[in-house]
N, CA, C and O of each residue as an XYZ file, in Angstrom:
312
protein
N       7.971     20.437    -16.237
C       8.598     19.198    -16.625
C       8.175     18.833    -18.030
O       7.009     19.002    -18.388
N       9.094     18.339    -18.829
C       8.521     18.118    -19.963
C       9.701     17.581    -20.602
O      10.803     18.119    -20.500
N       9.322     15.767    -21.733
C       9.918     15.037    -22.352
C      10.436     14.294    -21.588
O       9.727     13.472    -21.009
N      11.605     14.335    -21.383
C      12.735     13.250    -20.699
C      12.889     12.995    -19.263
O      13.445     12.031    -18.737
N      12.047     14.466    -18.441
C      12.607     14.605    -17.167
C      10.956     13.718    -16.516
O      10.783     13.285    -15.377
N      10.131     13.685    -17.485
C       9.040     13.098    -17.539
C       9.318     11.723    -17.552
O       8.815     11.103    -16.615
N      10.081     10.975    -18.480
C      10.236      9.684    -18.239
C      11.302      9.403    -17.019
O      11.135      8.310    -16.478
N      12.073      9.986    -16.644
C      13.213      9.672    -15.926
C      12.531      9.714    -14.623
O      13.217      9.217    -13.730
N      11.000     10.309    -14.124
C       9.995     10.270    -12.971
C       9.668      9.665    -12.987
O       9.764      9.021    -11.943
N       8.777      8.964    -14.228
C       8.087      7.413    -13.983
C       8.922      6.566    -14.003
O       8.641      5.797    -13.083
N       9.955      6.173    -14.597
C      11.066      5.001    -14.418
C      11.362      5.389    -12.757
O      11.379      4.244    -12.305
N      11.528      6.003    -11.946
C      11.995      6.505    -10.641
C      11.154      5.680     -9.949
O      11.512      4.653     -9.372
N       9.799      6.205    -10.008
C       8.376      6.248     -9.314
C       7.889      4.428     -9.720
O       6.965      3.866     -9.132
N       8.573      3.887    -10.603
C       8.409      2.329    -10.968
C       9.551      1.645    -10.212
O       9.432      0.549     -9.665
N      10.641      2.366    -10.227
C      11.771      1.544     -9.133
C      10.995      1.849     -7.953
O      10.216      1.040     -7.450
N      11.199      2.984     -7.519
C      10.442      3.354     -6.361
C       8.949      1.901     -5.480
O       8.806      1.270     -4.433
N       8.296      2.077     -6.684
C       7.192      1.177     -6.324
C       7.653     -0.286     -6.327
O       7.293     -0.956     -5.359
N       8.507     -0.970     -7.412
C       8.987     -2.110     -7.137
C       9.577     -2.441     -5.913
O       9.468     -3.624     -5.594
N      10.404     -1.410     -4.848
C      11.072     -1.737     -3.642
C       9.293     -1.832     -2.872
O       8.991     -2.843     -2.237
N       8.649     -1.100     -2.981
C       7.460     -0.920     -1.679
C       6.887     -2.397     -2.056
O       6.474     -2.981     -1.054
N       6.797     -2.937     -2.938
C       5.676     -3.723     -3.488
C       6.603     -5.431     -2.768
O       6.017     -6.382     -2.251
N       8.471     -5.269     -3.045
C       9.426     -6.086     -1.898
C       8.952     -6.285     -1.141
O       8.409     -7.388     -1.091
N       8.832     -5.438     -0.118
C       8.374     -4.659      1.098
C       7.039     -5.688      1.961
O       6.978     -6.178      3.089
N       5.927     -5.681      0.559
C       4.914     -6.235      1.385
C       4.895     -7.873      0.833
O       3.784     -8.375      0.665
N       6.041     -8.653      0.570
C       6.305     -9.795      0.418
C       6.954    -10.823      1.605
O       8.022    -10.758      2.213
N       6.093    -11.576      1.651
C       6.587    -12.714      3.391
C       7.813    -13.517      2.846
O       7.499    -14.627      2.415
N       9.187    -13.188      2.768
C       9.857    -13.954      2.028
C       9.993    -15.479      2.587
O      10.434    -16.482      2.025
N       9.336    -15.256      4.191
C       9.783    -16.967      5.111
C       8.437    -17.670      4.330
O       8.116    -18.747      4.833
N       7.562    -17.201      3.120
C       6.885    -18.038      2.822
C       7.156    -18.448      1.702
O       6.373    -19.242      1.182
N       8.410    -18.007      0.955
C       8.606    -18.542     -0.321
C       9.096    -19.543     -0.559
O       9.804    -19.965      0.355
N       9.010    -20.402     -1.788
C       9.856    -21.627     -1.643
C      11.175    -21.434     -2.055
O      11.317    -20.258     -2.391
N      12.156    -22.053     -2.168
C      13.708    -21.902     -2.628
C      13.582    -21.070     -4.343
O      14.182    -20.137     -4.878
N      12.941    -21.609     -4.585
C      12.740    -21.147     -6.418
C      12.143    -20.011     -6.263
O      12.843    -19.021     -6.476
N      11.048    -19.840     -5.952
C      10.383    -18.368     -5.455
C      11.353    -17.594     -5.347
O      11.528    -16.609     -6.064
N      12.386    -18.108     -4.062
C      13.551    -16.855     -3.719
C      14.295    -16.693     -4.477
O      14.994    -15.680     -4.453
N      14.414    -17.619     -5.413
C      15.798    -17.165     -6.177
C      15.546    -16.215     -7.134
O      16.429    -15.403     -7.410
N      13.765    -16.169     -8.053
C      13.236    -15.120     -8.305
C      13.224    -13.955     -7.927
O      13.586    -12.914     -8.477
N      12.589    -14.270     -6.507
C      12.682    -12.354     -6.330
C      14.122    -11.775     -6.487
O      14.430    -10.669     -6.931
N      14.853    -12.664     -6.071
C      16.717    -12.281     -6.223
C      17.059    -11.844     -7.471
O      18.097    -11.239     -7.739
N      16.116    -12.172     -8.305
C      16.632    -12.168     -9.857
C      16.048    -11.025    -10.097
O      16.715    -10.192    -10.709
N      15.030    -10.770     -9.796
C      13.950     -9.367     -9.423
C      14.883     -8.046     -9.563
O      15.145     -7.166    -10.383
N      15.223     -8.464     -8.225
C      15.854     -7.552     -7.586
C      17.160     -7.027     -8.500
O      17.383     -5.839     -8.734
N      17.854     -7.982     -8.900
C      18.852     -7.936     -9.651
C      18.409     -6.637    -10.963
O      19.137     -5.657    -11.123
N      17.509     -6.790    -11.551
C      16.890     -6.272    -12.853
C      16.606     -5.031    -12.048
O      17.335     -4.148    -12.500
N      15.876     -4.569    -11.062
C      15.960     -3.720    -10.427
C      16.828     -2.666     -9.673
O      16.788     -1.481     -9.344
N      17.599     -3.713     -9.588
C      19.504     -2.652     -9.569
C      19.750     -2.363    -11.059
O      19.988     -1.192    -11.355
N      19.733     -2.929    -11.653
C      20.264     -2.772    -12.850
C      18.976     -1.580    -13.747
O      19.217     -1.081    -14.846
N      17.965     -1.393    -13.139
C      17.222     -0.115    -13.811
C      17.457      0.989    -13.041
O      16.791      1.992    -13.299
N      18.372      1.036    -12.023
C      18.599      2.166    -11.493
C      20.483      2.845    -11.822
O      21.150      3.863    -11.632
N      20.627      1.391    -12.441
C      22.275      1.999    -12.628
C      22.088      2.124    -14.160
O      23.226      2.297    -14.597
N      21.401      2.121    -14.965
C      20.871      2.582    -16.788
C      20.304      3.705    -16.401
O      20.599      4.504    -17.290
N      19.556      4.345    -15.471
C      18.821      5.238    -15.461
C      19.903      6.500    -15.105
O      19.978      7.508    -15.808
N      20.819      6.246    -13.757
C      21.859      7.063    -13.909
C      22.738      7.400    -14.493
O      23.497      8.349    -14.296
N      22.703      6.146    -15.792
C      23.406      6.836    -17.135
C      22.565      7.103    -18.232
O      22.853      6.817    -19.394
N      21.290      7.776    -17.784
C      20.680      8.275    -18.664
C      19.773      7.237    -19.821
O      18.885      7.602    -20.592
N      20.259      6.046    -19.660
C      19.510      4.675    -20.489
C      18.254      4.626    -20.081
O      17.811      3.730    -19.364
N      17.499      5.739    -20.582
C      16.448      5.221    -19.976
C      15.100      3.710    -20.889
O      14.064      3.242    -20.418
N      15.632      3.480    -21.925
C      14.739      2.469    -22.566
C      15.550      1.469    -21.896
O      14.799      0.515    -21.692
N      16.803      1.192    -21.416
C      17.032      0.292    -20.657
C      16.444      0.125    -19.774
O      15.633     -0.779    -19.573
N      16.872      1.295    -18.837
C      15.977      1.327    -17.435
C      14.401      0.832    -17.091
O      13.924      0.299    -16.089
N      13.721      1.310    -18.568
C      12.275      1.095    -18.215
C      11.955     -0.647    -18.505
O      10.962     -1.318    -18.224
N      13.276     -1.029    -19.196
C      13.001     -2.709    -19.545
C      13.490     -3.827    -18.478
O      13.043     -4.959    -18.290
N      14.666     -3.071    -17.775
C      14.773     -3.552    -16.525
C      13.730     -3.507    -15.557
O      13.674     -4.470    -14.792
N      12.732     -2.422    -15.398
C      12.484     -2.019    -14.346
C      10.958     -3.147    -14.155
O      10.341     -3.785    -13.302
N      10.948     -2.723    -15.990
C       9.290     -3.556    -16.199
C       9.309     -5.043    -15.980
O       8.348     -5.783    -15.773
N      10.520     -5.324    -16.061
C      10.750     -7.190    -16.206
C      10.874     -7.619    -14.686
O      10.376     -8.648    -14.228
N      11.639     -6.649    -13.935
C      11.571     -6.691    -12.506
C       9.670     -6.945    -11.971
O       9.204     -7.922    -11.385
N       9.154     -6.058    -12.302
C       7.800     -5.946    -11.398
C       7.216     -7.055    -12.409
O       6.141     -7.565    -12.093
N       7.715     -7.384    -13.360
C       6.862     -9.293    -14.056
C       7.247     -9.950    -13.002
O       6.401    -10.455    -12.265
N       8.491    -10.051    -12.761
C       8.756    -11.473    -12.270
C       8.672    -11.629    -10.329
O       8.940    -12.607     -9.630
N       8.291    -10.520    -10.010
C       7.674    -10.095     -8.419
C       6.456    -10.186     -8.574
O       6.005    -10.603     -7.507
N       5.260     -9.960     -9.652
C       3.907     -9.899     -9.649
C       4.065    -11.559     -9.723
O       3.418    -11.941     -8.748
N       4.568    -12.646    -10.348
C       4.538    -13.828    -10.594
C       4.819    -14.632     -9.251
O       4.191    -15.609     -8.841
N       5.673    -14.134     -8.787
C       6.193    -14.765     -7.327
C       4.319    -14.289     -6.351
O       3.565    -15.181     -5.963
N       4.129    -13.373     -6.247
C       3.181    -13.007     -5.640
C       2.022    -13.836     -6.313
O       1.410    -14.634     -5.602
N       1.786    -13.738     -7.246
C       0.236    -15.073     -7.524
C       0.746    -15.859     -6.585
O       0.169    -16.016     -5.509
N       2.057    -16.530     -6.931
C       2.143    -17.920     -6.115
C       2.111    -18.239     -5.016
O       2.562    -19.256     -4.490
N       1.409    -17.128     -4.451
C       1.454    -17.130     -2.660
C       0.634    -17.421     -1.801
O       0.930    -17.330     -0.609
């Protein structure tokens, strides 16, 4: 592996981890605003997987990174 097929694994392996990291979130404990965050999350997180299948990957990795900001933020608040 080497260059591109290298980033196109860690952008994968960062979507990848953003769904597991969903995963271990109590959403019946969030407040309305909380949820609408992770929704927004999530959103940025679709959207680094549909840049990544067109090859965008500096998109992808800015979607992907802004996604796991705004899920690590919801999570302090818990």
């Amino acid at each position: 592996m080497g260059g591109d097929s290298d980033i196109v694994h860690r952008i994968s392996k960062d979507i990848d981890e953003f769904y597991e990291n969903l995963d271990g979130l109590d959403a019946k404990l969030l407040s309305r605003k909380a949820a609408e965050v992770v929704e927004m999350a999530k959103l940025y997180a679709s959207d680094a997987r549909s840049y990544l299948a067109k090859n965008d990957t500096h998109t992808a990795f800015s979607c992907i990174s802004y996604a796991h900001g705004l899920l690590d933020a919801v999570r302090e608040m818990q």
